[in-house]
Structures are given as C-alpha cells and as structure tokens.
C-alpha positions as a LaTeX table, in Angstrom:
\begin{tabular}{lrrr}
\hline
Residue & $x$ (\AA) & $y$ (\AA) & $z$ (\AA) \\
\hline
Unk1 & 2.66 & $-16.56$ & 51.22 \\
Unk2 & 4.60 & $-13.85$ & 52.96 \\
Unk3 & 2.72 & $-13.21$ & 56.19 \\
Unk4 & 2.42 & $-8.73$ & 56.87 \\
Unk5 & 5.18 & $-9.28$ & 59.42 \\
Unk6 & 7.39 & $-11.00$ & 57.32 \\
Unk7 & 6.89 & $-8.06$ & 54.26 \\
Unk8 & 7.46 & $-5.77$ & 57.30 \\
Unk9 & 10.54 & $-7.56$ & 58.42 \\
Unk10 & 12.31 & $-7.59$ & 54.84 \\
Unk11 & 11.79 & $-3.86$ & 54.69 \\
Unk12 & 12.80 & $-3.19$ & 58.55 \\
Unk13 & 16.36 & $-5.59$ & 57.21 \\
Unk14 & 17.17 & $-2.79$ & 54.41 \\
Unk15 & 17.16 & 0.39 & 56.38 \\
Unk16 & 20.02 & 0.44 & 57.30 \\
Unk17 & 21.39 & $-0.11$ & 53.43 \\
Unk18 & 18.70 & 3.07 & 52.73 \\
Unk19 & 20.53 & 4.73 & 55.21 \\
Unk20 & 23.89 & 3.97 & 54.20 \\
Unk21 & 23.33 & 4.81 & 50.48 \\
Unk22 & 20.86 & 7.74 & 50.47 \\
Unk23 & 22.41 & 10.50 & 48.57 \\
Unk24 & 24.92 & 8.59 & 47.28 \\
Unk25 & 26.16 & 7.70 & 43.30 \\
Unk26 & 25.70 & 4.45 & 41.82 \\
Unk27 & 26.26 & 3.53 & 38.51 \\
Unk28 & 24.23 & 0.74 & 36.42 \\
Unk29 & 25.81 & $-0.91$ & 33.56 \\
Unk30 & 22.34 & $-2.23$ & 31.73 \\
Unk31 & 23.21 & $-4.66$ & 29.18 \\
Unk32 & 23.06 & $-8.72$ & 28.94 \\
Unk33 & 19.95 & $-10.87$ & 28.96 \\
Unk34 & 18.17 & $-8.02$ & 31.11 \\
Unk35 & 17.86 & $-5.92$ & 27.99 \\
Unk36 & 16.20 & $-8.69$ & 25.84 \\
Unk37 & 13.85 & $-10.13$ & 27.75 \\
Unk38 & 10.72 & $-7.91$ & 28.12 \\
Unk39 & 10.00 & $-9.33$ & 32.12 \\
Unk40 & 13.31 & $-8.67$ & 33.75 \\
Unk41 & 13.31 & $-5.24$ & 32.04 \\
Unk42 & 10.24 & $-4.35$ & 33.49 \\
Unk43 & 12.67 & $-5.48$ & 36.85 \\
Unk44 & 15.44 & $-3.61$ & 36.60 \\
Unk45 & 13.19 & $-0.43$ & 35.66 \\
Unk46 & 11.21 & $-1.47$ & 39.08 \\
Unk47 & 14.65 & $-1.62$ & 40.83 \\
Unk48 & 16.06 & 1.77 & 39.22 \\
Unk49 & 12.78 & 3.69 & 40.29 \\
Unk50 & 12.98 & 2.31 & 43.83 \\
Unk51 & 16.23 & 3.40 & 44.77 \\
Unk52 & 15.62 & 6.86 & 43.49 \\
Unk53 & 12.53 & 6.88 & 45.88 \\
Unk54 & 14.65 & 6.02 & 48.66 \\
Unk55 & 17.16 & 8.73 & 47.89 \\
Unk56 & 20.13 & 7.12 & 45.71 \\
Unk57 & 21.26 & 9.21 & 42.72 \\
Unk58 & 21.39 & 6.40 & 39.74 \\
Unk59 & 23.01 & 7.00 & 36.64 \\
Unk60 & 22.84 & 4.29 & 33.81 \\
Unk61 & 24.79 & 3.56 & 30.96 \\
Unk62 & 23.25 & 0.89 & 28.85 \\
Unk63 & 24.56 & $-1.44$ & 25.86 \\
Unk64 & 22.76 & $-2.46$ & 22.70 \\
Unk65 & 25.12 & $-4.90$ & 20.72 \\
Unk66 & 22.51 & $-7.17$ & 19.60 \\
Unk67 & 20.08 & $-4.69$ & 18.46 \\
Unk68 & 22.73 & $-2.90$ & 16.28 \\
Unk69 & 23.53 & $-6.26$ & 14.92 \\
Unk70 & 19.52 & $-6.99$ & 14.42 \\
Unk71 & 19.08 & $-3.15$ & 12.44 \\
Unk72 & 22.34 & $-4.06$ & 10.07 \\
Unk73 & 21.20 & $-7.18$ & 9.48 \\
Unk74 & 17.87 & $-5.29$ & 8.09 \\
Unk75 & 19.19 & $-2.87$ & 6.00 \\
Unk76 & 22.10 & $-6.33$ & 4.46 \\
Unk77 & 24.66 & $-5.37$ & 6.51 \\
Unk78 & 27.35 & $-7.70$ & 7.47 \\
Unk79 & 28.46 & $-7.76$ & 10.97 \\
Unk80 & 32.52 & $-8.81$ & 11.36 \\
Unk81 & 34.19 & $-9.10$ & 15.23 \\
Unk82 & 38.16 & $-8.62$ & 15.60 \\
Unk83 & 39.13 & $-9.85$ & 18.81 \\
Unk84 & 35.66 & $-9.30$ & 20.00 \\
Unk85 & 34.90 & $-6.14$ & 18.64 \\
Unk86 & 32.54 & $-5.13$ & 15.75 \\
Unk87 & 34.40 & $-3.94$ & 12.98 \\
Unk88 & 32.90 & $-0.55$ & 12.14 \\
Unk89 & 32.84 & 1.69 & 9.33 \\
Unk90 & 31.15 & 5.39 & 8.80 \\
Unk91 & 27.89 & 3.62 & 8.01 \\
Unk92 & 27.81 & 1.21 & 10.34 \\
Unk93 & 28.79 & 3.80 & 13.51 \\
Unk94 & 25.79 & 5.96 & 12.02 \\
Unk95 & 23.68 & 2.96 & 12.44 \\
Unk96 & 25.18 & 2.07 & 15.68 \\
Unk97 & 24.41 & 5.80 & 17.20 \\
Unk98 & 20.86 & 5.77 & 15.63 \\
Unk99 & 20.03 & 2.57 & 17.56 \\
Unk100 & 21.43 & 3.12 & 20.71 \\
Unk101 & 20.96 & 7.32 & 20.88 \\
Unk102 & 17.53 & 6.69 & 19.21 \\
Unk103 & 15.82 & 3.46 & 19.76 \\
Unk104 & 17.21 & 1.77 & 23.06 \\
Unk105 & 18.01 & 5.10 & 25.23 \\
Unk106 & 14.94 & 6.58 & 24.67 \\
Unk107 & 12.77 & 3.12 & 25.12 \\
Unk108 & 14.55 & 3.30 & 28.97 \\
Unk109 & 13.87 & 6.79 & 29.61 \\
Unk110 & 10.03 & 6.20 & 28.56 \\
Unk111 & 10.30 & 2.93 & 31.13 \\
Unk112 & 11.40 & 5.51 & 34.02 \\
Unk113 & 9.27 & 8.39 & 33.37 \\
Unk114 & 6.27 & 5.65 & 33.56 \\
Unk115 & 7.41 & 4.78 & 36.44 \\
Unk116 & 7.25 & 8.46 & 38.04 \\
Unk117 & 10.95 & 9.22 & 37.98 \\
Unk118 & 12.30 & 12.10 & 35.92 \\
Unk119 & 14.82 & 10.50 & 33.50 \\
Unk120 & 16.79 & 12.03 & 30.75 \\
Unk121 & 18.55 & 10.56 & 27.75 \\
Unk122 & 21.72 & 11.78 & 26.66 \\
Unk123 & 24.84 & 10.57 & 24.19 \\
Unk124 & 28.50 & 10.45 & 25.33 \\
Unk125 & 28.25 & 13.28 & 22.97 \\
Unk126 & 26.31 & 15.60 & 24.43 \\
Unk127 & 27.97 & 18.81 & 26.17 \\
Unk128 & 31.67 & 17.24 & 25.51 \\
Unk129 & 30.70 & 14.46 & 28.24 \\
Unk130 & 32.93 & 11.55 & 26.69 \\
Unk131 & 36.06 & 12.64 & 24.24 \\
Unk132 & 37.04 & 9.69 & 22.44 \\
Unk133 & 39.95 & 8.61 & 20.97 \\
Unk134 & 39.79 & 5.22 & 18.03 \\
Unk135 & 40.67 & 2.28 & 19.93 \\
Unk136 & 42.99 & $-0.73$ & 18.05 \\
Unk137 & 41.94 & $-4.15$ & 17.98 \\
Unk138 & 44.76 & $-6.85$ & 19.04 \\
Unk139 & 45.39 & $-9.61$ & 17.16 \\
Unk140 & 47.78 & $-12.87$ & 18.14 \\
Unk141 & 49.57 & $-14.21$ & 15.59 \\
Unk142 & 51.56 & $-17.01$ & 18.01 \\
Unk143 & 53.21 & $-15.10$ & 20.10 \\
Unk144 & 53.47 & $-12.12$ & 18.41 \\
Unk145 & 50.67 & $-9.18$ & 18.43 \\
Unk146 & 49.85 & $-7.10$ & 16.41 \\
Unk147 & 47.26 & $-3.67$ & 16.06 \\
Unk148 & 44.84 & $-3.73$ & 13.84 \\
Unk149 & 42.26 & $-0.91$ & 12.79 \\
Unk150 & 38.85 & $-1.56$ & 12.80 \\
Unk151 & 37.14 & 1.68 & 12.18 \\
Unk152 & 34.90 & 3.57 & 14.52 \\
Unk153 & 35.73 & 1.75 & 17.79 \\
Unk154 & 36.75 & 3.65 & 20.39 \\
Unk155 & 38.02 & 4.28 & 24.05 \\
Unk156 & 37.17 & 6.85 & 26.62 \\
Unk157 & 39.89 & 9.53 & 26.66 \\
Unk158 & 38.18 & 12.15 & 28.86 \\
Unk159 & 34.76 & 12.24 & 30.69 \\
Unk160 & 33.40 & 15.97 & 32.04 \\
Unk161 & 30.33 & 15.37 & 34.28 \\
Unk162 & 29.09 & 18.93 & 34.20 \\
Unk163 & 26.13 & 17.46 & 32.58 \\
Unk164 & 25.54 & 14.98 & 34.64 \\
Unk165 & 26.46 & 17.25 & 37.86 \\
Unk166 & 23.52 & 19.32 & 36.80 \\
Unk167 & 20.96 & 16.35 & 35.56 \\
Unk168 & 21.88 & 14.81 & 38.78 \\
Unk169 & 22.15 & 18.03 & 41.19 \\
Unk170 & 18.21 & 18.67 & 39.71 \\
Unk171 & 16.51 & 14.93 & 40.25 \\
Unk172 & 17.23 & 13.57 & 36.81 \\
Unk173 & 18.31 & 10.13 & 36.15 \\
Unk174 & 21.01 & 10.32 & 33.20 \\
Unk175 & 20.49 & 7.37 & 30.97 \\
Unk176 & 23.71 & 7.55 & 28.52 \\
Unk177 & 24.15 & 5.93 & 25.12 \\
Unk178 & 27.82 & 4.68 & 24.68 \\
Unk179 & 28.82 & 7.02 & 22.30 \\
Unk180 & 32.05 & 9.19 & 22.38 \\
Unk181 & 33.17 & 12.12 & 19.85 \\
Unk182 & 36.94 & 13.01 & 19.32 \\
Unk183 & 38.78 & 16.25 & 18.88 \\
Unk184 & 37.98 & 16.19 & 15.01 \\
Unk185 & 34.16 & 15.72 & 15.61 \\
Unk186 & 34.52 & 12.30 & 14.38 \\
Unk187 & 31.61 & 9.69 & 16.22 \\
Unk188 & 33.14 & 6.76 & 17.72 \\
Unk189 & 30.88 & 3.27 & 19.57 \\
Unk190 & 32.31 & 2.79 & 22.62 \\
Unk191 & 32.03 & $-0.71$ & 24.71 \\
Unk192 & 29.57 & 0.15 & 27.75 \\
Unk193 & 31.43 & $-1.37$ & 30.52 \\
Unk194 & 34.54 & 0.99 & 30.12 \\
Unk195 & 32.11 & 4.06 & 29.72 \\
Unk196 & 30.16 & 2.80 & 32.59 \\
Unk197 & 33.43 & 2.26 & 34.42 \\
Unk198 & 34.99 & 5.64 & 33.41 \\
Unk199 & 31.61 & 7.61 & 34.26 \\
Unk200 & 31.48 & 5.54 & 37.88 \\
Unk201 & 35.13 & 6.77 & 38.53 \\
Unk202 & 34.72 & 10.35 & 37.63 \\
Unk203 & 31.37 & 10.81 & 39.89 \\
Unk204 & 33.47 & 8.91 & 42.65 \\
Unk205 & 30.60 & 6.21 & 42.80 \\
Unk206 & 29.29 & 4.61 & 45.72 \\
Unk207 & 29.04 & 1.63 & 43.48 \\
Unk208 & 29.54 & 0.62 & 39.78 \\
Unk209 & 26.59 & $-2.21$ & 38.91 \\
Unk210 & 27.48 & $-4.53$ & 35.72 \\
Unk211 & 24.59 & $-6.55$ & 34.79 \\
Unk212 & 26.11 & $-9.82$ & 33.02 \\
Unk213 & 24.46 & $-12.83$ & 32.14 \\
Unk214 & 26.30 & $-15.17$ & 34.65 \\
Unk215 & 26.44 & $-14.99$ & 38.09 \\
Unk216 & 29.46 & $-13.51$ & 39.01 \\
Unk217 & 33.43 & $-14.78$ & 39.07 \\
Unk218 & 34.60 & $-18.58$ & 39.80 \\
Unk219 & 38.24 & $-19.67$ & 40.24 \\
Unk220 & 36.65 & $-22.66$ & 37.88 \\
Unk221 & 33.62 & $-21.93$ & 36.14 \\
Unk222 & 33.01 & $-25.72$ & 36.44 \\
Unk223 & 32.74 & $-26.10$ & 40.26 \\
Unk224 & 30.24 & $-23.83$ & 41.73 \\
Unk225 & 31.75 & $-23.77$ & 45.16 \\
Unk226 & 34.83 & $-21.89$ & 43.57 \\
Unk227 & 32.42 & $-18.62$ & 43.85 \\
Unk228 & 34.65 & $-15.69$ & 44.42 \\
Unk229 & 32.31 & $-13.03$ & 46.56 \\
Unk230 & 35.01 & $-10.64$ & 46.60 \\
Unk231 & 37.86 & $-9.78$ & 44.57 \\
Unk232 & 40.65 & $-7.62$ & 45.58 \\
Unk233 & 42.22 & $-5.46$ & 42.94 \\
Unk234 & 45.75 & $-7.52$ & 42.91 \\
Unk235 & 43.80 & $-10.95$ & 42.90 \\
Unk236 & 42.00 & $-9.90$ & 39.91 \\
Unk237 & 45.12 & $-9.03$ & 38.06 \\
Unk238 & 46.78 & $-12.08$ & 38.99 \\
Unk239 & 43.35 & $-14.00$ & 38.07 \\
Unk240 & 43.95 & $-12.40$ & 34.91 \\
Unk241 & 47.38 & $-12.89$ & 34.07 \\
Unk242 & 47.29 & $-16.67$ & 35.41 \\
Unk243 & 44.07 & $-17.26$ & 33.33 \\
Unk244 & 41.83 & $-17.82$ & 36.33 \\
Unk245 & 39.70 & $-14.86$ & 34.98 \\
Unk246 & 39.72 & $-15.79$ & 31.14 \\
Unk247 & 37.37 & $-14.84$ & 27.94 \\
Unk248 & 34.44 & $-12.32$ & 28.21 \\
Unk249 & 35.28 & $-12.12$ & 31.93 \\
Unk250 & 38.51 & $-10.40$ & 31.13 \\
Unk251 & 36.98 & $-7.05$ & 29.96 \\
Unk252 & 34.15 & $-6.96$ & 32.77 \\
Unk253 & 37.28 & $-7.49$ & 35.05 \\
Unk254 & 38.79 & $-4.77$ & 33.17 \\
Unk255 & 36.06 & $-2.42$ & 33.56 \\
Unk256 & 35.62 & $-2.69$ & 37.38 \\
Unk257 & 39.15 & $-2.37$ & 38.11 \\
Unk258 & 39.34 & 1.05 & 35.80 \\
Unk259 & 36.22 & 2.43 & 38.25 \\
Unk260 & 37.84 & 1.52 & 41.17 \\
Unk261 & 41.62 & 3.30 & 39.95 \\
Unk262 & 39.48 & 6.19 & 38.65 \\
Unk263 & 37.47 & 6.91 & 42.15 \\
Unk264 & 34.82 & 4.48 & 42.51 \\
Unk265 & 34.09 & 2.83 & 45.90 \\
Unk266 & 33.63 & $-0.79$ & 45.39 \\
Unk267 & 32.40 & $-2.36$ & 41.31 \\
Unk268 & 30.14 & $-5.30$ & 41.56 \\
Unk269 & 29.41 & $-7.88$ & 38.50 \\
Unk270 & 25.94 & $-9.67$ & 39.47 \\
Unk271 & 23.59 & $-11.95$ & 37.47 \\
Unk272 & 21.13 & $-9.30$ & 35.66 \\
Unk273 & 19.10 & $-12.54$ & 35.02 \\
Unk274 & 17.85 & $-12.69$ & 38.25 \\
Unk275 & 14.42 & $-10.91$ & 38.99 \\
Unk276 & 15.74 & $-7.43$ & 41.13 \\
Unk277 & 19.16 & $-8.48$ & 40.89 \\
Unk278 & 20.00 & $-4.94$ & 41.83 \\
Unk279 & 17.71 & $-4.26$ & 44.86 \\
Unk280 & 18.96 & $-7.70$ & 46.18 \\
Unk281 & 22.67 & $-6.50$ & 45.87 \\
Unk282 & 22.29 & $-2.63$ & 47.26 \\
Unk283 & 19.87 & $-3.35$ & 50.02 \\
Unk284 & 20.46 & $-6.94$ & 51.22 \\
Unk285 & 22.34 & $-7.95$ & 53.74 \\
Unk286 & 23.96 & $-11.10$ & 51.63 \\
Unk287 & 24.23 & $-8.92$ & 48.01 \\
Unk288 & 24.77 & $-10.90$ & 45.08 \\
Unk289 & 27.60 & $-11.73$ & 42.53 \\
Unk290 & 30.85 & $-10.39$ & 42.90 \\
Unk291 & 32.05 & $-7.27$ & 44.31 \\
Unk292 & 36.22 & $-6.04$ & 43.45 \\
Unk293 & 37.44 & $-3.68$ & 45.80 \\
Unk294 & 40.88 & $-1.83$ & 46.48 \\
\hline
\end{tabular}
C-alpha cells in the first residue's frame, strides 16, 4: 500500500507537467484494444477527464474498425481489405458512418459527460471540418504498382477548425468520428490516425496521442532492448524505407510524421493497453512508448 506521503509525492512529481501543459492542445487517437475492452475504457475516460480538470484542452478522434466489421457481419455483409483497407461501397460507408457517428461517438461522449466534463460529438462532416477527397489503394504486382479503387475510402484534403476553435474556446471536449465529405457531398471513411494526425497539425498540438496495441517502436520487434524512446523525423523515414519500421507500424509512422509537418509539437505512439497509459505519458517524468519529433 501507498503510504499518504507517497500519494502526495506522485502528485507533487507531476506539477510541473500540469504546469507545462495547462492550456495547451493535445490530441488522442482512441482506437486499439482500449476501445474493446470495457476496463481500460473506463481508463482512458478517467485519464481524458483528468487532464481537462487540470487545464489541458483534449480533443479525440476515435476509430471503430471492428465494430463496423461486427454490424456488416449482422446485416450478411462481407468485409474485403486491399492493402489493408476495407473495400467500401455506398452501403457499406452508410453503415460505416452509422456506427461510428451513431453508436461509438456518442457511447464516448456519454463516458465524459458521466464523468463531469462537457463533451460533444461531432462527424468530420459537420460545419465543413474535414473535406475529403477518395483515396486509392496500392497494390504490388512484383515490382510494379498499381492503383486500385476501392470505393468510399478516403484521405483528408482540408481540415477548418472553426468548430473545434469554438467547442474548444467554450470548455467542450470534441470527440470526432472519422468521417470526411467531398466537394460533391459524397461521404467518405477515413483511417483515424491520418484524421487524428491532420486535426493535431492544424490546432498546432502540444501533443498527438496514438493509442496502439503494442508498446511503442523497436529497431527489432524481437529484442526488447532495441526500444526506440524517440524517433527523429529523418530516422523514421529511413526506418521506413530500410524496413526497420515495417507492416501496421508504417501508417502509425505515417500519421505522426504528417502532425509533426502540419504543426504539431512532438506525436507519441504508446501502449493503450496499459491501465492510464495517457496520464503516465503527459504527466510522468519517464512517459511511455515512443515519441517522433522534428
């Protein structure tokens, strides 16, 4: 048992991270095992409401793959990947935006608000916040690639944070679906760690969060004391092109290195199955995972 002094001690050893982040952006990507299981959601909710007490300004964008997969798979849908990426046609977008805009955003927004923090659910779609554009799915044939349509999927073209300005500017937490609209009106399902990374950018983030079921980046995956702590933006792209940084790394690689070109300060990837895996990363001395900076 944690004697009073030592409680007292642990919160004495994060003012100076309170300090250092009050008033300031950061930006949760809330996706992975954190999402499914019911205990570390009640976490990261914990986590979320705490820094907002202590004066940080979250915004989160969340993800919701395997409960779009879970409703199609209800109604005898077939789900099909190209190059890791759901092929997705009118009705399976509609889906896709009824789950996430309807089902997952608003079961996070209920989680805060029970909490005592004021949060709001929005889509990419709402008040032109993210224009979309479709987004082609790559396909090796050898050594030749080739583009390949897969319906619905898209890209972040444009982000206006007017919305969030104001949600922000008047206490709000934003909690934003991945969903993006293009010039024609057309509804496209965006991957959340490029909207999260594109949102942390244009607010000029303090810090972009991924949550990710590992713990953060090796230089081999097999040998634990290969843990990268921190990435520079030209190591990762090296890491990248030498295949260091390989598989479903590559986009969260991706993701943090498009925050940090678009304005963010630093992009972190940490473990989001670890109990207050965020708290222990914004107001620890050690942090967690790994952090990519410029």
């Amino acid at each position: 048992m944690f004697s009073a002094e030592d409680k007292a001690s642990v919160l004495i050893e994060a003012l100076p991270y309170i300090q250092k982040f009050y008033g300031k952006t950061i930006v949760v990507k809330y996706g992975g095992n954190a999402m499914v299981s019911d205990t570390l959601k009640e976490k990261v909710m914990e986590d979320i409401a705490l820094l907002k007490y202590v004066g940080v300004r979250p915004v989160i964008i969340h993800g919701g793959g395997p409960e779009i997969t879970g409703f199609l798979k209800k109604v005898g849908k077939q789900t099909s990947f190209v190059s890791g990426l759901r092929v997705t046609d009118e009705e399976t977008v509609e889906i896709a935006e009824m789950v996430l805009d309807g089902k997952v955003n608003s079961e996070i927004v209920n989680l805060l608000n029970h909490r005592g923090v004021k949060a709001v659910g929005i889509s990419g779609k709402d008040a032109g916040l993210i224009r979309a554009k479709k987004k082609l799915a790559t396909v090796y044939d050898g050594d030749d690639a080739k583009k390949v349509d897969i319906g619905y999927v898209g890209e972040v073209e444009e982000v206006d944070t007017g919305l969030l300005d104001d949600l922000i500017d008047h206490d709000y937490i934003p909690v934003i679906a991945p969903i993006g609209v293009d010039e024609e009106g057309a509804s496209y399902n965006i991957n959340a760690d490029y909207v999260a990374a594109e949102i942390a950018g244009a607010l000029h983030a303090e810090k972009l969060l991924l949550l990710t079921d590992i713990e953060g980046v090796y230089k081999d995956y097999h040998d634990k004391d290969t843990f990268i702590s921190t990435l520079h933006q030209a190591e990762a792209r090296e890491y990248i092109k030498t295949g260091i940084i390989e598989g479903g790394m590559i986009p969260k690689i991706e993701a943090c290195l498009k925050a940090l070109d678009a304005g963010a300060v630093k992009a972190h990837i940490i473990d989001g199955r670890l109990a207050h895996s965020i708290l222990l990363e914004v107001l620890t001395p050690q942090g967690i995972g790994t952090q990519v900076v410029r």
